[in-house]
Every structure is written in C-alpha cells, then in structure tokens.
N, C-alpha and C positions, 0 to 999 in steps of 0.2 A: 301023842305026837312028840318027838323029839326036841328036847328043846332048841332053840337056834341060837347059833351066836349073833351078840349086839356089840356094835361099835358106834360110840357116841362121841361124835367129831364135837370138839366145842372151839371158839373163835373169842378172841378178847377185842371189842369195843368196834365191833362190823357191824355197822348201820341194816336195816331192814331192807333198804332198799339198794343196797349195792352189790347186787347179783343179775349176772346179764338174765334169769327165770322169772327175774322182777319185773322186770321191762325196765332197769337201768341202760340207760342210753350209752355209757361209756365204758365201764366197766365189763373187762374181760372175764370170765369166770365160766370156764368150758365141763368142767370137772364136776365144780355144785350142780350148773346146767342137768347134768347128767342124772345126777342124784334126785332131781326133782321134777325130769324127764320119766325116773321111774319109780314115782310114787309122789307123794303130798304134800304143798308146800304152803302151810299155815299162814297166808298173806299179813295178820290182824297179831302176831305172837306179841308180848309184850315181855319187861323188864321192870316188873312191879318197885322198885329199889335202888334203880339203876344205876350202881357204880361196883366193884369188883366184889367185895367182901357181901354184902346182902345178897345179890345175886345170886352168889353161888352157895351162900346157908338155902336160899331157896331151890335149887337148884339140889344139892345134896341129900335135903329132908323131906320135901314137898309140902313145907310149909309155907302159910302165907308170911307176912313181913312181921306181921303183930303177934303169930305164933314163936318163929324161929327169932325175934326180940332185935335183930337189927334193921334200924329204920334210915339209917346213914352208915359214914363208913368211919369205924372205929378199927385201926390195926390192933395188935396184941390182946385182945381177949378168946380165950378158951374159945374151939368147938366142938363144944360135949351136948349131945342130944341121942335121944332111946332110939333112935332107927337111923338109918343112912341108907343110900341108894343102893352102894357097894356094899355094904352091910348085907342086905338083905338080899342081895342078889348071890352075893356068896354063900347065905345059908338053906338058897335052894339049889346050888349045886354048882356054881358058875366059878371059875378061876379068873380074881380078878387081875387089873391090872393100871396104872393110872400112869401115862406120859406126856410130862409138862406144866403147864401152871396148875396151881392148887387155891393156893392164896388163902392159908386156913392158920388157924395158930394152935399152938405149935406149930413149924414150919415141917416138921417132920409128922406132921398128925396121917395118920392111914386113910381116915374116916370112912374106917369096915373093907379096903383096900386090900387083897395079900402083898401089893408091891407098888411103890410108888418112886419114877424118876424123875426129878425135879427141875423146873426149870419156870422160876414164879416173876422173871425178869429183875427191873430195878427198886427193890422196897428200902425207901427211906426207914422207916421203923425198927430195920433189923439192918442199918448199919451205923447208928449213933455208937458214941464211945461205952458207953454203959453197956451195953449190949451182951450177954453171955456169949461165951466165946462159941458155944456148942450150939447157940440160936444165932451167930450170926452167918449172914444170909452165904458171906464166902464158902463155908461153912458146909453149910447145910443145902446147896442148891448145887444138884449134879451136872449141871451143864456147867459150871463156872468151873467147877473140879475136873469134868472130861478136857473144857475151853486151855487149860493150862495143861494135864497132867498127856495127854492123848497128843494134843496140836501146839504144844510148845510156845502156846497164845496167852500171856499172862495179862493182856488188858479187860478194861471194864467196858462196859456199855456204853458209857458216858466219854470216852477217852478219845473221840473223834469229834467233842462238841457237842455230841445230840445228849437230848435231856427226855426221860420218861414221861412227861405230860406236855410236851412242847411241836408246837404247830412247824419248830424248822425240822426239814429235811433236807436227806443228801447218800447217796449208795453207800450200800456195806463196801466196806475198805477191805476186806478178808477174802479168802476164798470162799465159796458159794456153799460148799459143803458144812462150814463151818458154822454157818448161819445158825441162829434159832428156831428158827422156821424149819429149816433141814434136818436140825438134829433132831427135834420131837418126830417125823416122820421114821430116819432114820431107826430111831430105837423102837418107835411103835413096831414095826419091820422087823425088826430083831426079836422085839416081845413074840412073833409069830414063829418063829423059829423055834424057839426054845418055850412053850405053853407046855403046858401039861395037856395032851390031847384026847386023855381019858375024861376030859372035864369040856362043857359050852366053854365059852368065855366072855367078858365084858370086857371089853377095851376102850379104856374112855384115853383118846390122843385131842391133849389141849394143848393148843395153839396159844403164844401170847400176842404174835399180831393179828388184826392190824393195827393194837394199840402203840402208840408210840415209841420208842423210836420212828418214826418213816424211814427204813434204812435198808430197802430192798436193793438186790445188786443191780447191777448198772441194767442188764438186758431188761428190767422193766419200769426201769423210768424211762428209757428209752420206748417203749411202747406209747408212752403216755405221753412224751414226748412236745410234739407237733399237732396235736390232738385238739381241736377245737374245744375243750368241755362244757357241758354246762353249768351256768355260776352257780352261787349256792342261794336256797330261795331265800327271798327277805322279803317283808311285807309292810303293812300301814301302820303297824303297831310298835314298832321296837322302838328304843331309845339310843339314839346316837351319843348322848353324854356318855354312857357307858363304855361305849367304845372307843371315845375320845380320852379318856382316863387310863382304859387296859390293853388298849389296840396292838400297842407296844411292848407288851409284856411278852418274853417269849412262851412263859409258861403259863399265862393266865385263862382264865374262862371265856374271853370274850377271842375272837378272831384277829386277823391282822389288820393292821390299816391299808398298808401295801396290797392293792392288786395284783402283783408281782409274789410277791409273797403267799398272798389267799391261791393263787394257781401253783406255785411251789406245795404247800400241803396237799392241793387235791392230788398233784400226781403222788408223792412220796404215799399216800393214803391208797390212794388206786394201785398204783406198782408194789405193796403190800401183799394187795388183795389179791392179783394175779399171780402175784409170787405165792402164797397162801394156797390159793388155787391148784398150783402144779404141786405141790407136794403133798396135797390131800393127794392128789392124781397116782403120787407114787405109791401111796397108800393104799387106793381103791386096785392098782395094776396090780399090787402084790396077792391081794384075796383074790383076783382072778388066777394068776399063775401057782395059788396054792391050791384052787379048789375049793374056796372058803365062800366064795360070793351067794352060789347056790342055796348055803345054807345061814345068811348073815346077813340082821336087818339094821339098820344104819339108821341111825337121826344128829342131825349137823342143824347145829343153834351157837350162838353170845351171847355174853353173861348183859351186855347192855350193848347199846349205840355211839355214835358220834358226831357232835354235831356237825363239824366241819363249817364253819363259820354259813351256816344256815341262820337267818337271825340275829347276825352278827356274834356268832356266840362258839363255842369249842370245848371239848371236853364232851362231860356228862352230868347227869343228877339233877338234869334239870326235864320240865317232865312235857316236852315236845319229843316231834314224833323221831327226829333225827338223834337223841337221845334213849327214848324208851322204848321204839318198835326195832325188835331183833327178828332173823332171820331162823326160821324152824324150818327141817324139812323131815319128812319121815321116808324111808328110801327102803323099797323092799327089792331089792335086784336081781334073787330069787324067784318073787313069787309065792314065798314063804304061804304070807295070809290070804293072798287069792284077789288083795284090792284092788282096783284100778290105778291106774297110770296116769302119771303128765297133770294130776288133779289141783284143785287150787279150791282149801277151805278159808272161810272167811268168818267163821267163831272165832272169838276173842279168845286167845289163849295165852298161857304163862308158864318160865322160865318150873312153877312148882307144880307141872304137869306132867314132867321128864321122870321125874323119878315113877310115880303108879305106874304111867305108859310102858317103861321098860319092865317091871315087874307085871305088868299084864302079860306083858311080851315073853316072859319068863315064865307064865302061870305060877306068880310065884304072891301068897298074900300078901294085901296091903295095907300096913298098921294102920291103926281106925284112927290118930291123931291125923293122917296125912290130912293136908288142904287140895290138894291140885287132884286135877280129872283125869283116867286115861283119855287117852288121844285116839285111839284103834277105834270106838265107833263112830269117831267123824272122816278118820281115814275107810272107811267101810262106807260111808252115805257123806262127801263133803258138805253137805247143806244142812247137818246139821253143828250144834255148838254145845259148848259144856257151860257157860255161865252168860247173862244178856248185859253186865258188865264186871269192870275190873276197877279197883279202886288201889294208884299209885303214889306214893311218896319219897321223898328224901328230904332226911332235914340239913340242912345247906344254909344256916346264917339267916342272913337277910332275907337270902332267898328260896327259903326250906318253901317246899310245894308239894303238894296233893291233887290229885287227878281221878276225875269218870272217866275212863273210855269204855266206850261202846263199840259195835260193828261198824256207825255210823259217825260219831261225833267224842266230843270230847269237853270233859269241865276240868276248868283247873282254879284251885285258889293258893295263893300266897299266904302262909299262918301269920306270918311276921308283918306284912300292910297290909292284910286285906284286900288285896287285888286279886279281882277276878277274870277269869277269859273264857270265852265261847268261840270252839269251829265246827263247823259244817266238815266233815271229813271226807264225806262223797263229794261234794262241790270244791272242797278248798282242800285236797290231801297234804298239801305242803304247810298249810296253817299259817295263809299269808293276810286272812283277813279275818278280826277279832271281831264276834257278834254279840259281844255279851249287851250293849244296848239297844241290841236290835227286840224292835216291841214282836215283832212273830216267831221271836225265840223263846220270848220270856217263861212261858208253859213249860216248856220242854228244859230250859236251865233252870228252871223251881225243882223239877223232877229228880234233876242227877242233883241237884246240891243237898235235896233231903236225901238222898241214897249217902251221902259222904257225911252229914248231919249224923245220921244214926250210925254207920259205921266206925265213928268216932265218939258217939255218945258215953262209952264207957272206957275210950283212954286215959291211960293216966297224966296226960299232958294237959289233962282238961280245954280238949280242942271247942266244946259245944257248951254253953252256957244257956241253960231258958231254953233251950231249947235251938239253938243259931249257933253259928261259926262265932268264933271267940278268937278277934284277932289278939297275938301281939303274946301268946302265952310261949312261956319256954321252954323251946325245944330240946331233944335231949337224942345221939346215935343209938342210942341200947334204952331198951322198952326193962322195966324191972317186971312187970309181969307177964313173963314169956318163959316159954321151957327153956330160953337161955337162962335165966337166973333157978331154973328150978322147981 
C-alpha cells in the first residue's frame, strides 16, 4: 500500500476538554469538530509531564518521562536521543517538515526534521544578557525575523502589556494575517506548495496558542463576548490561603481574585481556541483543494493543559485533569485504514504514543527503546486500551506531584508533604470532591499507591523507602539515569 501522508496538528496548553467533540458547552471549534467527526477522539489522552519542554521530549521520542530524563521543566539542556519521530519517519521515505513551536535546545535543533520554521513564542532563557548572540531567540525564531523583515513590525510579544504566562487578556493590535496563529498556518500552506512530491510527507504544523498571550483579534472575543460561560469548577478541597497570597499575581499559578478578571481569561482562552480553530480550518481546506485529503491521515493533540483557574489555580504542572488531560484525535478523512467514524475511545493514553502511531502509520519500524503504544488498534476496536494505567509527574517545588490515572479515577501524592488525593472520575470528572478518606475507597487507593510504590522503587530521587512513599526527598527537573544523560 502506498504510504500516506501524515499531518500532525499539535496545540500548546489546550485543555482536554475545550473542544465543542468534547461536549464543551461554550467553546466554538467547528474544524476539530470535524476531524473527530471523521475518526477517533481518545477522551482519557494524557500529559504524563505536563509542562512544554517534557512533553514534547515525550512527544518526539516515545519515551516515557523516566526514559527521556525530564521529569520538569529545565530550558537550555541538549536534545540528543538515538531515535526521533521525524527521524525515523524520514528514514522510511517521508519528507519532513516542522512549522512553529519546537521548544527543544539548541533552538535550531532539526530533531531528524529536513526543515524546520520557527516560531517557539516568548522564552525567557534565550533572551538574558549572556545569551549567544546565534541562540538568541531574536535570532534564531523565524517568525520574529519574517514579523519585522516581511511586515515592517519591529515589536515583541510583550509590547502591548501582555505577558507569556499571564491570565490578562486583550485583542491582537495587528493585522490578523500577521498573527501567530496565521503565520504557522500560512507557511504550513506554503510547505505544500513547494514539497518534494516524489516523496509522502510529514507535516507536523505547531500551534503555540492557546498558550498565552490571550491575544486573539478582536472578531473572537467578540464571540465570547455576551456569552453566559460556565465558571471554572472548584470544589471542597482547595485552599483559599493560596489564592489570597497569588490571586494578584498576574503571572502566577493560582487564578485571579477578580471575577471580572477570572471571565476576562476565559474569553481571551476561548477566542484563542476559535481563532486556532479557523486556521487549522485553512489548513484542512488547502489538502482538500490540493487533493491531499484522500490520501492524508491527521492526528491533532497538546503538549499539556490549562487550568484556567479550575481550583483556583492556572497555568500547568500540576497533575489535575484541567492541567494533564489533553486533547488526541486521530482523523482519517480519506478512509485511508477503513476505521470507523465519529468514534470515542476511552483507554488511557499518552502524548509518547504519537510517535509508534505515526510510524505504524508509515509501516515504518519501531526502535525497541520506545515506551508508548500505537494507537491504530484502538482506532480499529475503540473498546479496547494499550495500558490499565498511567503514572504522571512534575517536579514543581513545594508542589512537585505524582499521579495514577486510570480510565476511571485517579491518585495523586505530593513528594514534598505528603499529601495525598482521591477521585472518583466517572462520578466527579471535574475533581471537585477528594475521597482519599473515604473508608470504601481505601482498597482501591492501597492499589494505585503500590502501582506508584514500585514504579518508583528504583528512582534515583529515592521516592520509596521500606518499602512506602518517602516524603520530603529532593527533587531534581533532569533524572541522571535516563538516555538523556547517556
């Protein structure tokens, strides 16, 4: 059989559930709609790591977090590992291609790529003074060089007030075209133009919203507008000290205090998405008007979540579901593999699945280090799963966290106090009510915390002690025995 072409839409910090396929109440999204109208939309995907840089080592290699050795987020270290996704998809015949964020170091790294145009948003790491002039991000990120040399637009991201990890929003001030959103479409477009057509191709077009800025043009805050939404969930468990401390913070972890402001994010977050939306849109109308659809099978995911002050809380790395469950869909528009349509699996799956999946997709081998499962025999029977849980972390300070999830529920412990939580995920999907000392749970949280027990028996952070969780030991972003170190 011919091989097909793949296009791997990825999305930076798009919640699980803010797709109108989801059954998201407010959110517009006609486009993904579509994509998962025609084929398979992994309800249960996860973000084993969940913040930019682990993600997408997982994500590139199909390792788990303890193979590929980042366990948080460390900018500036090497990404050097024996396989890559484009790697290997290039050395069974494919012409690659990679437009938009990357977020890998070197800033210019291919990672097995024949062509990469850049556009990794705002990285503090790679604009300090020290910074070599040929790594910094001015530099080295093609949208900032088209942004001035093309549109005679010499400002930054930042230069209208908004800030990369900050809950304010407010419309692109620019023309629309100019957006980053548009341009990674834009050039993806052009990449079809100009392909090598004697070759499949891979086309991986990444998106860096909906992560922050919130700085869609005006026509989709205006959608969101007048919009009744709904709040973001909170439950029995949180701690309001917390948010009386960071409330205020524009860029902090925790949400606003202002109600007024908590509804300012939702829209600038949702008129993202819809803006996001439409330009995948222009993307999916171009493979029709090339002829490309027939033969081109699509899978559209995020490296993580967001909490959107769920919890009182924002950002990521923290290991609720508004945080670690990302959105997978596998889209065959063709008919390529013969699957069914409009399907909806609910095996637990993960971000280091992508890579086997596509080189299944490819008939192309897959290095025996990999961790993750192809995905084609549950798109082929959605009832079934490739693993009966998933075990997630980030180490985060105070509150570096560790995770069971299952199809069904969820364990999380704190390494640093010792706190523990239990939900019910069929009963409580928003994770508003904490069971851990409920007595008809106990069985069942004995269960996942020995699965987390042994899976950390032999880290080097000496997590388990005697046999038990060991609170209070220290944490560390980069694991030294991991094929990152070697």
């Amino acid at each position: 059989m011919k091989q097909p072409n793949i296009l791997l839409i990825m999305t930076d910090q798009l919640r699980g559930d803010c797709l109108g396929a989801a059954g998201h109440p407010d959110v517009k999204t006609p486009y993904l709609d579509s994509l998962a109208a025609r084929g398979t939309l992994f309800d249960r995907a996860y973000s084993s790591c969940p913040s930019c840089i682990p993600a997408r080592a997982a994500l590139h290699t199909g390792l788990s977090q303890e193979k590929h050795g980042r366990v948080g987020y460390q900018d500036c270290v090497d990404f050097r590992y024996p396989h890559t996704m484009a790697g290997e998809l290039a050395k069974a015949g494919y012409y690659t291609q990679c437009v938009g964020k990357m977020h890998v170091h070197p800033l210019r790294n291919l990672m097995g790529f024949h062509h990469v145009e850049l556009h990794d948003g705002y990285l503090h790491a790679y604009r300090r003074p020290d910074t070599p002039w040929y790594e910094s991000q001015k530099v080295a990120d093609d949208y900032f060089y088209w942004l001035k040399n093309e549109k005679g637009i010499s400002a930054d991201v930042t230069d209208t007030g908004m800030e990369c990890n900050s809950w304010v929003s407010r419309p692109w001030i620019y023309d629309e075209m100019s957006h980053p959103t548009n341009w990674v479409s834009t050039r993806a477009i052009d990449f079809l133009r100009r392909r090598d057509r004697s070759k499949p191709f891979f086309l991986m077009a990444s998106y860096l919203r909906p992560h922050p800025p919130f700085d869609a043009p005006q026509h989709y805050f205006d959608l969101y507008r007048d919009m009744q939404l709904q709040p973001p969930f909170v439950g029995s468990w949180e701690d309001p000290a917390e948010l009386d401390q960071q409330g205020r913070i524009y860029d902090s972890s925790t949400g606003p205090v202002d109600p007024e402001l908590i509804r300012q994010a939702q829209i600038g977050y949702y008129a993202c998405i819809t803006h996001l939306d439409h330009q995948i849109g222009r993307l999916l109308q171009e493979l029709t008007e090339q002829g490309l659809n027939e033969n081109t099978i699509i899978l559209f995911t995020s490296d993580h979540g967001e909490e959107l002050c769920d919890h009182h809380l924002f950002r990521k790395s923290r290991p609720y579901e508004g945080s670690c469950r990302i959105p997978l869909i596998l889209s065959d528009p063709g008919s390529i593999t013969g699957f069914g349509r409009g399907q909806v699996c609910h095996g637990v799956t993960e971000l280091r699945d992508i890579m086997p999946t596509l080189l299944d997709i490819a008939g192309a081998p897959i290095p025996p280090e990999v961790d993750g499962k192809s995905l084609l025999p549950l798109a082929a029977d959605p009832s079934r799963s490739v693993r009966e849980w998933l075990h997630g972390e980030h180490a985060l300070g105070n509150a570096s966290n560790h995770f069971i999830v299952t199809e069904t529920d969820k364990y999380i412990w704190y390494s640093q106090t010792g706190r523990e939580q239990y939900f019910d995920l069929r009963s409580d999907p928003h994770e508003r009510f904490d069971r851990i000392a409920d007595p008809a749970c106990q069985e069942r949280i004995s269960l996942l915390r020995g699965h987390l027990v042994d899976i950390l028996s032999q880290r080097e952070e000496g997590f388990v002690q005697n046999g038990a969780l060991a609170t209070g030991r220290p944490v560390t972003a980069l694991l030294e025995r991991s094929l990152l170190r070697g």
